[in-house]
C-alpha positions as CSV (number, residue, x, y, z in Angstrom):
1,X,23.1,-46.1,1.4
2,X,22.2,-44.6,-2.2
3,X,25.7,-45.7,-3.4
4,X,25.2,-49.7,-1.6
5,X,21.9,-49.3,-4.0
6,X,24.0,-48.0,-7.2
7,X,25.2,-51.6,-7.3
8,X,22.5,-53.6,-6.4
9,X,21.4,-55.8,-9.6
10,X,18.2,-54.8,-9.7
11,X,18.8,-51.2,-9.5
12,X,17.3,-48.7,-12.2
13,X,21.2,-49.0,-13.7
14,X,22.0,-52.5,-14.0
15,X,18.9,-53.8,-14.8
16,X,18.5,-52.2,-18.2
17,X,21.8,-52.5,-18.8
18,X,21.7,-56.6,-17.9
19,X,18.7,-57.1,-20.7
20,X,21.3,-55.0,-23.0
21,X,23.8,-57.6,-23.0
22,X,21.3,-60.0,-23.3
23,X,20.4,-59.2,-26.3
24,X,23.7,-58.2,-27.5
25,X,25.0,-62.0,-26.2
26,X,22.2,-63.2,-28.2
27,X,22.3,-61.2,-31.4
28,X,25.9,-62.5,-31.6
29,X,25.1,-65.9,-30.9
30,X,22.3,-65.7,-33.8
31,X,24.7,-64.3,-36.5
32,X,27.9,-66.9,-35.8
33,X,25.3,-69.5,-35.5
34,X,23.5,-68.4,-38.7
35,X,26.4,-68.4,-41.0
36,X,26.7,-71.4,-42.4
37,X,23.2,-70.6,-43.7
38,X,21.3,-73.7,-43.4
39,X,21.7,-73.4,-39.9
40,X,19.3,-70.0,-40.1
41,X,16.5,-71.7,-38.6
42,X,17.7,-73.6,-35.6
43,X,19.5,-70.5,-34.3
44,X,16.5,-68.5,-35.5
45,X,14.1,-70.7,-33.0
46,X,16.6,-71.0,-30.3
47,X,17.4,-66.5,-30.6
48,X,13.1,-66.5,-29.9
49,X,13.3,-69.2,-27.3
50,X,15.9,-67.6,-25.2
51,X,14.1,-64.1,-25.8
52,X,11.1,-65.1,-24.5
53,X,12.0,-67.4,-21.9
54,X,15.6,-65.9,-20.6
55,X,14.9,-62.2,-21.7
56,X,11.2,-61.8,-20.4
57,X,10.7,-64.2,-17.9
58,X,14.0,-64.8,-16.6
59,X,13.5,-68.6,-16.4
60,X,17.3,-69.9,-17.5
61,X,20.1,-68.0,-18.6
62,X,20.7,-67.0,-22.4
63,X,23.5,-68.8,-23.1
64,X,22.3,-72.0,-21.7
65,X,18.3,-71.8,-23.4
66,X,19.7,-70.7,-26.5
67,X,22.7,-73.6,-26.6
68,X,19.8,-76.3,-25.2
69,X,17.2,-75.5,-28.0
70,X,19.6,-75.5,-31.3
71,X,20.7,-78.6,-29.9
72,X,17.1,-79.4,-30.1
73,X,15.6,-78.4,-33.4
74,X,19.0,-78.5,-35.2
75,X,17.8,-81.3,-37.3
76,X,14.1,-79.9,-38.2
77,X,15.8,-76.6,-38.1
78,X,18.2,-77.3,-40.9
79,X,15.0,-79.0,-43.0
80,X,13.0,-76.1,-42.5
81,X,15.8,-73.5,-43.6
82,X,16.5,-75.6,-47.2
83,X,12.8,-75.7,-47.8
84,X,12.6,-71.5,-47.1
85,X,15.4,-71.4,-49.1
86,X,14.4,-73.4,-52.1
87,X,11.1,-71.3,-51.9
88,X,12.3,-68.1,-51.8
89,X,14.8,-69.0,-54.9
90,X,11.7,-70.4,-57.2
91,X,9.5,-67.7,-55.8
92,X,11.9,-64.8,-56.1
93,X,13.9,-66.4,-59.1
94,X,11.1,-67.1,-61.8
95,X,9.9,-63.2,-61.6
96,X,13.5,-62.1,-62.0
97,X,13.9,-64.4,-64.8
98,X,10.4,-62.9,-66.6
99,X,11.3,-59.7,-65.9
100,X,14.4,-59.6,-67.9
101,X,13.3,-61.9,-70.4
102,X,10.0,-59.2,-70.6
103,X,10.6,-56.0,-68.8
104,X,7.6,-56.0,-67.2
105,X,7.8,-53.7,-64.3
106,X,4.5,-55.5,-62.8
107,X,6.7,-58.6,-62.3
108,X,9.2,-57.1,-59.7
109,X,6.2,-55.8,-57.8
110,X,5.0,-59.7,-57.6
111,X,8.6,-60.1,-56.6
112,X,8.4,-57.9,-53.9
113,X,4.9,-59.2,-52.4
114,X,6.2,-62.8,-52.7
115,X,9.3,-62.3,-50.5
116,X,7.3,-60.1,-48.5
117,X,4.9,-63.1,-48.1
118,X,7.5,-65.6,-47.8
119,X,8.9,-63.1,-44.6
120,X,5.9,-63.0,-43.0
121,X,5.9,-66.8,-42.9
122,X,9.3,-67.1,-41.8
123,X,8.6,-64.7,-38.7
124,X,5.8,-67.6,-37.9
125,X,7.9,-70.7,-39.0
126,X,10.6,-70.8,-36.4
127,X,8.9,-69.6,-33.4
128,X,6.7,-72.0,-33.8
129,X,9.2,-74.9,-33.9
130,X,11.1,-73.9,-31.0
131,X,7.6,-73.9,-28.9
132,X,5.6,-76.6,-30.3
133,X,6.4,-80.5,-31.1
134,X,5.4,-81.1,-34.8
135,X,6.6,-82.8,-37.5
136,X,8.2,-80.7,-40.0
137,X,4.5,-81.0,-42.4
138,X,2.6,-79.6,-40.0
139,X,4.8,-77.2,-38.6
140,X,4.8,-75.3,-42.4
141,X,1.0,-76.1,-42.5
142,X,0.7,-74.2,-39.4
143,X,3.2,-71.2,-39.9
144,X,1.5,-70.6,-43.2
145,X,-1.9,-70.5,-41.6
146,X,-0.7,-68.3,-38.8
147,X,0.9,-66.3,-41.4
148,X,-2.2,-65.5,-43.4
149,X,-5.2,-66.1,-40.3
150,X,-2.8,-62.7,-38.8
151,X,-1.9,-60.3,-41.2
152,X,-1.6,-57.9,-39.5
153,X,1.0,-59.0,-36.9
154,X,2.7,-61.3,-39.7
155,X,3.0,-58.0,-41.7
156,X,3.9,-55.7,-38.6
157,X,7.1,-58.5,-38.0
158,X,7.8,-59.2,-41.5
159,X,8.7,-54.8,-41.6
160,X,10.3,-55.3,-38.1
161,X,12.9,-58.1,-39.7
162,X,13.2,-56.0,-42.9
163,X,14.1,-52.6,-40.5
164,X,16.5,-54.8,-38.0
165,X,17.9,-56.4,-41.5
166,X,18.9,-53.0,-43.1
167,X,19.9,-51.1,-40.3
168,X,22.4,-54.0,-39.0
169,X,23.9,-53.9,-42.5
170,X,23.7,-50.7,-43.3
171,X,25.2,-49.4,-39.6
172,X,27.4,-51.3,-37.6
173,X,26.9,-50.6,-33.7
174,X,23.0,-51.4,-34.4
175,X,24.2,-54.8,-35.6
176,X,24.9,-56.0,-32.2
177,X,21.4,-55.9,-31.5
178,X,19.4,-55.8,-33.9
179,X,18.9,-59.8,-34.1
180,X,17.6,-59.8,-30.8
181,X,15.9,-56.6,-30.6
182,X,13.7,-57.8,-33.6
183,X,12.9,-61.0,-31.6
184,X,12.2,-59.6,-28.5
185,X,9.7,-56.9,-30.0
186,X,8.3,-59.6,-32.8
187,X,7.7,-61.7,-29.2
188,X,5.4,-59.1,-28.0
189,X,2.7,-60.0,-31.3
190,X,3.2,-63.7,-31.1
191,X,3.3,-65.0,-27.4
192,X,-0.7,-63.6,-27.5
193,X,-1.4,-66.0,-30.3
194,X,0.4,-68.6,-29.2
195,X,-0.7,-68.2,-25.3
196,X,-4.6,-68.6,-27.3
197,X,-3.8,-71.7,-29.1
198,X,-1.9,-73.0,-25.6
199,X,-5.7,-72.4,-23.3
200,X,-8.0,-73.7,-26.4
């Protein structure tokens, strides 16, 4: 009887190790998807769709939300990648440019909060598109206003990213889950605020 149980799905064995390849199907599914870099925000909102609605509540299967939801924002998704892009390169670039042309060491610490600000929206900015219907205004209205209205969280995911980012470059087993990992757990501080804007 105890063996019969040893294969059961939900057993305390395959269980864990099921969400495992979820996320390991999903972290690779974010970083082919994410290559050719403009497509960084459509897989972005479809890695936290199929975390949230595949990983913890088991509604569809991985391949099939995360497929069905880059189909979906691809467009928007694309749009809202160039404009994080063309912001972090005038955000980031200008101080670079000062500090060399001045040396002033207080510049790379404006640097540093800038992309650390510009992080904290991005942990908002795709999320948000893959669960609400906006137009691509209003959804960077609202991810910058969720950004800055919590801090806290935005600040708590923007070092999640920045940990999952290093450790999948600097190691390479971590890198087969990091993507989703970060996701899942960023999940976790964003499906309270969005479950509050959802009831109002």
């Amino acid at each position: 009887m105890k063996f019969r149980a040893l294969f059961n799905p939900e057993s305390w064995l395959w269980k864990p190790l099921g969400y495992l390849g979820d996320l390991v199907m999903l972290s690779l599914l974010w970083t082919v998807f994410s290559v050719p870099v403009v497509t960084l925000g459509p897989a972005s909102a479809a890695l936290y769709d199929a975390v949230v609605h595949s990983v913890r509540r088991k509604e569809d299967t991985v391949l099939v939300r995360f497929f069905s939801t880059f189909k979906r924002e691809r467009k928007q998704g694309i749009l809202s990648t160039l404009i994080v892009l063309a912001a972090a390169a005038v955000l980031l670039g200008l101080p670079l440019l000062l500090l060399r042309a001045r040396g002033g060491a207080y510049l790379l610490a404006v640097m540093i909060l800038l992309a650390f600000f510009l992080l904290c929206v991005a942990c908002w900015l795709w999320p948000v598109q893959s669960r609400f219907a906006m137009g691509l205004g209003a959804l960077l209205n609202t991810s910058v206003r969720l950004a800055f209205g919590h801090i806290l969280r935005s600040a708590a995911m923007a070092i999640l990213w920045g940990a999952a980012l290093y450790a999948g470059l600097r190691f390479a087993a971590p890198f087969f889950v990091c993507p989703a990992l970060a996701a899942l757990l960023s999940s976790y501080l964003i499906e309270p605020v969005f479950r509050s804007y959802e009831q109002s």
